[in-house]
N, C-alpha and C positions, 0 to 999 in steps of 0.2 A: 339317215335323216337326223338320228338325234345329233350327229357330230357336224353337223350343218347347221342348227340352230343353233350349239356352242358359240362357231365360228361368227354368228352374226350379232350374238349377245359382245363379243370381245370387240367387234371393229364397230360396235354400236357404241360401248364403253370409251373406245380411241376415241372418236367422232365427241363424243360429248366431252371427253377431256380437250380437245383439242378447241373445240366449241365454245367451252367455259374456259380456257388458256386467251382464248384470242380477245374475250369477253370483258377479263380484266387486264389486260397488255389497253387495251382502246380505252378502260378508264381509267389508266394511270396517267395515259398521251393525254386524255381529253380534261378530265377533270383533275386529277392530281399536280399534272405538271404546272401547268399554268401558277397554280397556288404557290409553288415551290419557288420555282423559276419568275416569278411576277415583279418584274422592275430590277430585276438585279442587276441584268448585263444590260439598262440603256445607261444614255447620256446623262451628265453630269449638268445641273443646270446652273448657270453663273448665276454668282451674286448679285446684288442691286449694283455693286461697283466693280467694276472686272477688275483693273489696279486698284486696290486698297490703300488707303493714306494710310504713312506711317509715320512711327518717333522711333528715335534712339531708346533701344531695349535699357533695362538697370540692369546690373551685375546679377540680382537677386532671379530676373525673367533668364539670365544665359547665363550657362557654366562651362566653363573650356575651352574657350575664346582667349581667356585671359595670356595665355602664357606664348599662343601664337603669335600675338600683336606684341609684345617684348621681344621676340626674337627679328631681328632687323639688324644692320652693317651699317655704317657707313665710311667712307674713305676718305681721305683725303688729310693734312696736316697744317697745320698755320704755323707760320714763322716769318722772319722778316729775313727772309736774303736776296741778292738780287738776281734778276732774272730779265736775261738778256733777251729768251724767246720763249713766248708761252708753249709750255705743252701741254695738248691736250689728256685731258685725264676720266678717268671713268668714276659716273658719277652714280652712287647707288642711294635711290632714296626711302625712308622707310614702308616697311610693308606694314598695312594694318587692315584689323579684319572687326567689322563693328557689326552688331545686330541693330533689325529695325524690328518692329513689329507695328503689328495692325492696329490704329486709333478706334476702331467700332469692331466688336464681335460681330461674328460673322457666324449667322442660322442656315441649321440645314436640318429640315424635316425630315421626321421619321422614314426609313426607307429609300429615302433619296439621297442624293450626290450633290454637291455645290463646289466648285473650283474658283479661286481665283489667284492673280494675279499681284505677288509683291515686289517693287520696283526699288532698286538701292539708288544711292545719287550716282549726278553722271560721274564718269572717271573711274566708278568701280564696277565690279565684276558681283554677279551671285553665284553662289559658290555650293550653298545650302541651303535645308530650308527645312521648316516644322511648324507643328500646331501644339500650341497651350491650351492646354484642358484638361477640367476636372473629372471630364465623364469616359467611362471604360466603352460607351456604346458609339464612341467616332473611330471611323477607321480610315487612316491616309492611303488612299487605295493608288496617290500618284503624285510626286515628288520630282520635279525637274526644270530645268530653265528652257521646258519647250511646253507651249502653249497646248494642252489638251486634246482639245479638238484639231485645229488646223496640223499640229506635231512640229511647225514653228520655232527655230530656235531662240532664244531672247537672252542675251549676256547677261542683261544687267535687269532681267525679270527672274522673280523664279515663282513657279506656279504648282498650287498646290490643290489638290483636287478630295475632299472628305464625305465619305458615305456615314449616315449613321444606321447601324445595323443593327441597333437594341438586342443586343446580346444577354441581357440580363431581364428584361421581361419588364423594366419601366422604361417606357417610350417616352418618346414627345418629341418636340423642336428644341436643338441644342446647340449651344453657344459656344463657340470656337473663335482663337484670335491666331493669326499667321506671323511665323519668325522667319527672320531671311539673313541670313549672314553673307556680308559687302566684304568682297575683299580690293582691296585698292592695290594695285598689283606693282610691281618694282618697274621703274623705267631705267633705261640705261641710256646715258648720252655722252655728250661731251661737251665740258665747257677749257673756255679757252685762259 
């Protein structure tokens, strides 16, 4: 008998660890997680202007642009001789690659996400794309010339999507401006 009541003191001990396992397993699901996890994987919510108006970035706002947009060909010779039948020739025109950036900062509240939308002129292409700011707590969580949500391809958009994550323990609503690098791409033709 006494090794009977052993046996019940031990799988009484199981029973209550297992008890008190299960106890806090349902308040990490219940009450823990939530707190952790609270806004982090939803949607990102546009700006007051989904395309954002832009200007021609300064040299000072972009660095490394420069020496892409010098490199360019082009062909062709001038001279006076005669030419009995025109032939066609190939025409290479320059390539250049400009930045725009955003005329209004663009907020995105603590905790949340804000995307939007920066458009180069027609005839060129976006190519890339970034945010200017001073603060460590924005994070580009999404860089692309496809639109967010819908997944959208847009050539001549590029959309950029910024969570602020307050990483350093001063919050609040913060100011971000969007860069978009336009590249005008090389046509090939033929003139006669």
């Amino acid at each position: 008998m006494a090794g009977r009541g052993k046996g019940d003191s031990a799988a009484r001990r199981k029973g209550r660890a297992a008890l008190i396992g299960a106890a806090v397993a349902g308040a990490c699901l219940f009450l823990v997680a939530p707190v952790v996890g609270d806004g982090l994987n939803s949607h990102p919510a546009p700006a007051p202007q989904i395309i954002a108006a832009t200007h021609p970035a300064t040299s000072l706002q972009v660095a490394g642009a420069r020496g892409l947009a010098d490199a360019s060909a082009s062909a062709g010779r001038t001279g006076k001789k005669k030419k009995k039948k025109p032939k066609p020739r190939t025409v290479v025109r320059r390539v250049t690659i400009s930045s725009r950036i955003t005329d209004q900062e663009i907020l995105t509240e603590e905790g949340k996400g804000t995307f939007v939308g920066i458009k180069c002129p027609t005839g060129s292409k976006a190519i890339s794309g970034g945010v200017l700011s001073k603060y460590i707590n924005l994070l580009v969580s999404s860089s692309a010339p496809n639109q967010p949500l819908t997944r959208k391809y847009t050539p001549n958009i590029w959309w950029l999507t910024v969570v602020n994550v307050n990483v350093d323990g001063n919050g609040g609503t913060l100011p971000w401006q969007g860069v978009v690098n336009c590249l005008t791409p090389v046509r090939l033709g033929s003139s006669s």
